[in-house]
GUTOR-832597 format. One record per residue (C-alpha): residue number from 1; residue in one letter; chain; x, y, z. Coordinates in steps of 0.02 Angstrom, whole numbers, plus 50000, padded with zeros to 5 digits. Each point is the difference from the previous one (the first is absolute). Layout:
// GUTOR-832597
k r c east north up
NUM A A X Y Z
...
//
This chain:
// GUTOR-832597
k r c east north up
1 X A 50000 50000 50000
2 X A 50056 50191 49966
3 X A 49959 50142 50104
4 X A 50024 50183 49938
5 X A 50031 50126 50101
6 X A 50063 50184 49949
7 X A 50068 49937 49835
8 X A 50085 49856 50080
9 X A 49970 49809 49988
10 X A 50017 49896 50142
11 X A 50018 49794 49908
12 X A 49924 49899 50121
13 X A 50077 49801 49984
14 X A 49885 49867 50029
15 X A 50072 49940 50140
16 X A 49964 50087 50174
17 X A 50205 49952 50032
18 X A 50086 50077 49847
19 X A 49915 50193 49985
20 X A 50049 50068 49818
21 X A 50133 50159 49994
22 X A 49921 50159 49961
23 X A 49976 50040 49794
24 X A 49962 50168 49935
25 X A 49933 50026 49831
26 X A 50092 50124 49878
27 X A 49904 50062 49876
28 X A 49813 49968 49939
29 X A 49834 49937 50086
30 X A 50040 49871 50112
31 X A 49862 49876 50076
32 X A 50010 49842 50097
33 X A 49929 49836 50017
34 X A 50065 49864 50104
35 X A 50169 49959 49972
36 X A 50029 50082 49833
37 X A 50035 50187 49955
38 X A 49932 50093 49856
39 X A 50066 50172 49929
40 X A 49934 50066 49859
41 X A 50094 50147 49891
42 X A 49913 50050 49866
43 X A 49947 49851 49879
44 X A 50130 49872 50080
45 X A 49944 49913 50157
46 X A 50154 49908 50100
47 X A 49931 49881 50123
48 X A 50122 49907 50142
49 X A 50016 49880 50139
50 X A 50127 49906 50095
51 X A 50017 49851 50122
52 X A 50028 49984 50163
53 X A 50181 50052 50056
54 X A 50009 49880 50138
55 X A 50065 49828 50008
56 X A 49951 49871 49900
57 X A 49927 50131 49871
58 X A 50150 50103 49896
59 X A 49924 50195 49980
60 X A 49980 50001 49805
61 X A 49911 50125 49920
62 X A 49877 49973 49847
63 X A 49969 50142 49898
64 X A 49868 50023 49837
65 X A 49970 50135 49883
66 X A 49851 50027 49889
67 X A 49959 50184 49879
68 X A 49865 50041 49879
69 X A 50039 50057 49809
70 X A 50179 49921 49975
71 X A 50048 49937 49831
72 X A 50041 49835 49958
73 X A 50165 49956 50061
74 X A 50016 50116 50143
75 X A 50132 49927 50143
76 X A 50007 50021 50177
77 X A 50172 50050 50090
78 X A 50007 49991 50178
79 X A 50160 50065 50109
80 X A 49978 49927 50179
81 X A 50110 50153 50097
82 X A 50137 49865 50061
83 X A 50064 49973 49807
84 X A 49894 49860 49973
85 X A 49909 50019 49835
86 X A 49840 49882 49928
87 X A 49913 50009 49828
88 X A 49822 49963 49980
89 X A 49811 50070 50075
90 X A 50034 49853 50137
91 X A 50161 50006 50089
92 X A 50053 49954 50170
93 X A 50153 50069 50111
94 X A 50103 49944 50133
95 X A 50065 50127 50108
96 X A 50183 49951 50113
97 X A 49991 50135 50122
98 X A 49887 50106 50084
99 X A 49937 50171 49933
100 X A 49888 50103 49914
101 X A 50022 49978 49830
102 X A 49919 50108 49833
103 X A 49923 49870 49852
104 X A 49999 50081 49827
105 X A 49890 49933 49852
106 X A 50051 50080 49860
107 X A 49884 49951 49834
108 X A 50064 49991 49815
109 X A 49939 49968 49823
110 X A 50086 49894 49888
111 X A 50113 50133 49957
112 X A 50057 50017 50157
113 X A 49932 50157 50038
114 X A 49933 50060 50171
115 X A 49816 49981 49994
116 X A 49953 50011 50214
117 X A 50102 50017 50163
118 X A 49959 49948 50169
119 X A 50055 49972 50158
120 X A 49969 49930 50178
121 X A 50093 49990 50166
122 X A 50005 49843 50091
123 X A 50081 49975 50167
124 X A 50099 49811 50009
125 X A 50076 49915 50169
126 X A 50118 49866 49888
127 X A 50024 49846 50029
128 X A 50059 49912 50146
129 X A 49909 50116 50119
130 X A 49922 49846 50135
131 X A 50102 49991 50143
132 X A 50042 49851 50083
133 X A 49967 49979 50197
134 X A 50114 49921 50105
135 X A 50038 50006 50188
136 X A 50108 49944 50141
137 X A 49944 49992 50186
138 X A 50116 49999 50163
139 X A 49980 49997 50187
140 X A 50040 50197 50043
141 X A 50048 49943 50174
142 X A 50036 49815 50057
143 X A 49913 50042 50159
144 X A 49824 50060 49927
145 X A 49975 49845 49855
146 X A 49877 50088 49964
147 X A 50055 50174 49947
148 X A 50048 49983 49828
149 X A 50087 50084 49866
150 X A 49927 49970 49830
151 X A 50107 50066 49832
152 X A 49941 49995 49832
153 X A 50118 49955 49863
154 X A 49871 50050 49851
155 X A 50075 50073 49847
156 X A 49922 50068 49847
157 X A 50098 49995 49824
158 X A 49931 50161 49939
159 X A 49941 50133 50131
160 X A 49990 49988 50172
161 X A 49912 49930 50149
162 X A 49893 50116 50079
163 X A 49885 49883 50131
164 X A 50022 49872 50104
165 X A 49824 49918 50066
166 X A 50042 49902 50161
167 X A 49859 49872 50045
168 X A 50066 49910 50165
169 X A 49874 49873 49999
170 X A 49969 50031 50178
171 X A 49875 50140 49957
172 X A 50109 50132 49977
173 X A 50021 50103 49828
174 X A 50136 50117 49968
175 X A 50026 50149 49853
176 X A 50167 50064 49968
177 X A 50138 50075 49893
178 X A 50133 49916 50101
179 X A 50074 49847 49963
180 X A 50039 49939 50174
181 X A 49868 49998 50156
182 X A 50006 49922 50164
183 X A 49851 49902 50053
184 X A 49949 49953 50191
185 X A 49898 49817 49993
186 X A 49897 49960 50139
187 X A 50064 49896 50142
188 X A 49953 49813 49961
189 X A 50034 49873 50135
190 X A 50044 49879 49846
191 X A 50088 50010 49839
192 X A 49895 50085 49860
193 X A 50014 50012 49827
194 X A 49926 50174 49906
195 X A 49979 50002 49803
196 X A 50063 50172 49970
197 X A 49955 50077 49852
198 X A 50110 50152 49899
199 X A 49917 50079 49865
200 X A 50126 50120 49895
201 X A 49949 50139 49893
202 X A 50096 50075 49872
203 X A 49985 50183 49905
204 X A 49912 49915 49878
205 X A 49876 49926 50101
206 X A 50049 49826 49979
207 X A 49994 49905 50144
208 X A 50063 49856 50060
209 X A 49973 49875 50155
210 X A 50111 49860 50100
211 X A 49920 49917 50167
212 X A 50119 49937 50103
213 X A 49973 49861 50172
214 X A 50088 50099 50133
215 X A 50012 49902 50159
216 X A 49994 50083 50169
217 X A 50066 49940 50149
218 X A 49898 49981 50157
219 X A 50044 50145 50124
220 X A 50048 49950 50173
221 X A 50041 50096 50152
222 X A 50189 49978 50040
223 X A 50117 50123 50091
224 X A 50148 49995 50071
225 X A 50168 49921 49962
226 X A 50129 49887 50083
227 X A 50121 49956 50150
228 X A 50202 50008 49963
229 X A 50096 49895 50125
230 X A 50197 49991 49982
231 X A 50114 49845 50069
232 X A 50185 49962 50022
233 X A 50034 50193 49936
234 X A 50198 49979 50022
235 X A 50005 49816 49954
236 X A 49886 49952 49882
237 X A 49867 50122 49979
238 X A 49824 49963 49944
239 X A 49833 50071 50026
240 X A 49816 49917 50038
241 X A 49884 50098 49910
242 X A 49817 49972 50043
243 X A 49840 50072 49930
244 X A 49891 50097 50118
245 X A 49867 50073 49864
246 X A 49833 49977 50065
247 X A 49830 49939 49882
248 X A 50085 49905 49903
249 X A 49898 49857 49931
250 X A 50053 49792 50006
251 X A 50079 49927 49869
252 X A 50098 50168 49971
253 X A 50202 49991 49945
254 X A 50134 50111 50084
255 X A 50158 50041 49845
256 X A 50130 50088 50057
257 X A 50114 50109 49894
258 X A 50177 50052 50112
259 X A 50069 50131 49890
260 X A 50163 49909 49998
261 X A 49984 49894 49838
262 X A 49980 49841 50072
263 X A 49821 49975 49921
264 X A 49842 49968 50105
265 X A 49955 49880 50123
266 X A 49820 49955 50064
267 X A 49956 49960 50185
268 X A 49911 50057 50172
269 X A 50127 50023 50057
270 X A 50177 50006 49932
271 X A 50158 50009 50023
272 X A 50137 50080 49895
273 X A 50198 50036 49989
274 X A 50043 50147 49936
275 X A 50176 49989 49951
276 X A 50078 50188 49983
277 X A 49966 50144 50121
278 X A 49858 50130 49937
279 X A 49846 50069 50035
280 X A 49867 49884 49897
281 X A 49793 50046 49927
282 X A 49941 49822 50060
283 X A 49822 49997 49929
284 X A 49863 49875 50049
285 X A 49878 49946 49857
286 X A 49850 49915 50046
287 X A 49901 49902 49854
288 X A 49848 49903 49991
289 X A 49968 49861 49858
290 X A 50153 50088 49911
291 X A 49928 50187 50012
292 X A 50099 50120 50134
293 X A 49863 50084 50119
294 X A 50110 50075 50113
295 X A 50195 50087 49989
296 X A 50096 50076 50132
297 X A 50195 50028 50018
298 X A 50119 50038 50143
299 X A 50186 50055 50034
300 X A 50110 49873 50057
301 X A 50182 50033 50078
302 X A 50121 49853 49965
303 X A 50170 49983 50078
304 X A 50017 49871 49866
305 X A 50129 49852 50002
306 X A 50177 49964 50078
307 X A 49995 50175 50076
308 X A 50097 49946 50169
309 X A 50164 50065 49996
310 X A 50144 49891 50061
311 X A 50106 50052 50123
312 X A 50200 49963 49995
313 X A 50165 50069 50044
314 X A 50183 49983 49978
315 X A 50118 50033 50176
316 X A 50162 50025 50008
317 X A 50135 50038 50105
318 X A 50067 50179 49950
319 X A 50150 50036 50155
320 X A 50069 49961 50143
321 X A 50102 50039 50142
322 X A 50042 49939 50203
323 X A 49825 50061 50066
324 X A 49844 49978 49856
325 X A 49963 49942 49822
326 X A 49933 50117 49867
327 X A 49851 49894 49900
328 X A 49930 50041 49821
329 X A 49832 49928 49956
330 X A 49931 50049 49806
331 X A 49833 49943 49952
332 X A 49967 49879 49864
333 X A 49813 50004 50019
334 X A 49883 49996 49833
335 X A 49802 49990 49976
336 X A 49945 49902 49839
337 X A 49857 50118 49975
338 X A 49978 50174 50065
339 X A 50169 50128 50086
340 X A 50074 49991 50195
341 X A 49942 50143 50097
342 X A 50078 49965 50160
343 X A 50163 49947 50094
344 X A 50017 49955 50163
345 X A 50173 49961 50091
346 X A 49988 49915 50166
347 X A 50195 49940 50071
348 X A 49953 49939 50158
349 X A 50085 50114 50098
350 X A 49879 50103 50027
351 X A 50035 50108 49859
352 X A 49871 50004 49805
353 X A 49985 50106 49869
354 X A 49848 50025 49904
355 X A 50062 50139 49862
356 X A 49977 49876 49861
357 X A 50198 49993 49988
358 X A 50050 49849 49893
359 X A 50177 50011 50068
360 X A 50016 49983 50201
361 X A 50160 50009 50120
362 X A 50015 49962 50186
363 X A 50136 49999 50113
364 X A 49991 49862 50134
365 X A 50113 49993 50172
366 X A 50085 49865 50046
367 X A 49981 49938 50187
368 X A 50075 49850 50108
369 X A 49914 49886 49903
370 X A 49968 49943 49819
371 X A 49807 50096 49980
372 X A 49867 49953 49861
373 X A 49881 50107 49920
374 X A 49851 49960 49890
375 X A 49981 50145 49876
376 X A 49820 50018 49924
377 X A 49954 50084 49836
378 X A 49804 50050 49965
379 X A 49960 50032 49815
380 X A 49845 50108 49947
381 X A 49912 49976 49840
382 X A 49891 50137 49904
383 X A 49853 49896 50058
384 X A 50043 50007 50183
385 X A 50052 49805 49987
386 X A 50159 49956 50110
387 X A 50137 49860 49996
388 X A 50126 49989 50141
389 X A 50186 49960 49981
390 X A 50110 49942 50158
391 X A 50176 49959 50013
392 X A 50123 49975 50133
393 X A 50189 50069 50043
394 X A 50129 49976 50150
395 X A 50108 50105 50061
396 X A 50150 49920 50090
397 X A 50051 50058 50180
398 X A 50129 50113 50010
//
């Protein structure tokens, strides 16, 4: 059908989906009736129609021409406005991209002489103007399954999408321009599955659909996180860690992800080594039938492994003379993992030294009698682990 308003024609397609672009007549009486176009100029009448421009249909145009006293022989020349030309009072058109576009008949004798002009302007979307709808869908937030993030992949050859018609199956309809929206499902105490519907409109009008099953997980009530225990910190450290979230249903799986690259374990509880020193994002996934309902994460402190330092020392006898001994002791200690922070000298006379001096000296007297000391050495790791050293020396009587 064709509506005229002001001088201009509004095509209307036959299908409620695929409105025609807007055609506006140049030149003569133009009149209308259903899907075909008439302008008359003078004695020559041009008449035209076209196809839907929406997938499966290709937007071709049919175009006629008919005029009173002509001689015999007269021809019919049409030029299309895109350099497409046609010969003939029936001709037909295919148009590759959108626009408005000016038809000229031009009418000769046999001679070739110029017997009529016309024209008409006709307004073409192309070909290839149906988009086609796509979408993904994602979980916005682990713990809200059902907050979701829905993003439309659609693309259009020629033009460009300018709807997006979000059916949610659960009731819920939604308009836009965007191409990505976030919908909140309502809570379900059991796994659901919603047909969701995208319908896509292009420029041209074309439209497109895709449903889609999106399943939705059942919402439960969980908080909280977990315990962190740590054993054996300057031997052989390892740490307990045990869940403490609260409504979480039966049947549920713990996975736990250390942050150290030694993949993830499952259990309620577990235990893990961690084998360097570092602060660690443990985080605690909970799943149900192989969907995660629940995610929280904590900071764990590890000493990590062979962090005890070990504590030795090298004495020796530096002088002497009638009345004492003059004793050396260096220290040979090392830690596998982690640096010494502390020395401590005790040479059981009474006498230490705690200025984290790796070289020592102490002068012992002699008295009547041969005397034996037992010297002690204390090492400090950066993890406040110890190791003690002891070794003994006598000093003869004098």
């Amino acid at each position: 059908m064709i509506l005229l308003f002001a001088g201009v024609l509004f095509a209307c397609n036959k299908s409620a989906d695929t409105p025609a672009p807007v055609e506006t007549e140049v030149g003569g009486a133009t009149s209308a009736y259903k899907d075909t176009t008439t302008v008359a100029t003078g004695n020559v009448v041009i008449k035209y129609s076209k196809t839907s421009q929406c997938y499966p249909s290709n937007e071709i145009f049919a175009f006629s021409a008919t005029a009173t006293g002509l001689p015999t022989g007269a021809t019919y020349s049409w030029n299309f406005g895109d350099g497409h030309t046609a010969n003939g009072s029936t001709v037909g058109n295919i148009y590759d991209a959108a626009g408005t576009y000016t038809v000229i008949l031009t009418i000769k004798n046999s001679s070739g002489q110029t017997l009529n002009t016309a024209s008409v302007s006709v307004a073409a979307w192309g070909q290839q103007v149906t988009p086609h709808a796509a979408f993904s869908t994602a979980i916005y937030d682990v713990n809200y399954v059902n907050n979701m993030t829905f993003t439309s992949s659609s693309t259009v050859q020629h033009g460009t999408v300018t709807n997006y018609t979000w059916d949610f199956g659960d009731g819920t309809i939604t308009s836009t321009s965007n191409s990505f929206l976030q919908h909140n499902f309502a809570n379900v105490a059991a796994d659901r599955t919603y047909p969701v519907k995208l319908v896509v409109t292009a420029n041209s009008g074309c439209k497109d659909t895709v449903t889609v099953p999106v399943s939705v997980a059942a919402v439960y009530a969980i908080s909280g996180d977990f315990n962190i225990a740590s054993y054996n910190a300057c031997t052989n450290e390892y740490f307990v860690l045990t869940p403490t979230a609260t409504g979480v249903p039966a049947g549920a799986v713990y996975t736990w992800d250390f942050a150290d690259a030694s993949g993830t374990a499952t259990g309620n509880p577990v235990t893990h080594f961690f084998t360097y020193q570092n602060d660690y994002d443990v985080k605690m996934t909970i799943t149900l039938n192989g969907k995660t309902i629940y995610q929280t994460n904590k900071w764990v402190h590890a000493n990590g492994q062979n962090i005890k330092p070990k504590a030795l020392f090298v004495k020796t006898l530096v002088s002497e003379d009638a009345t004492s001994q003059k004793w050396s002791f260096y220290s040979a200690a090392n830690i596998p993992h982690g640096y010494i922070t502390g020395y401590y000298w005790d040479f059981g006379d009474g006498k230490t030294d705690n200025n984290f001096n790796t070289y020592v000296e102490d002068i012992y007297p002699k008295a009547s009698a041969n005397t034996n000391y037992t010297i002690k050495f204390i090492v400090t790791g950066n993890t406040g682990c110890k190791d003690t050293a002891s070794g003994y020396i006598t000093i003869p009587a004098k």
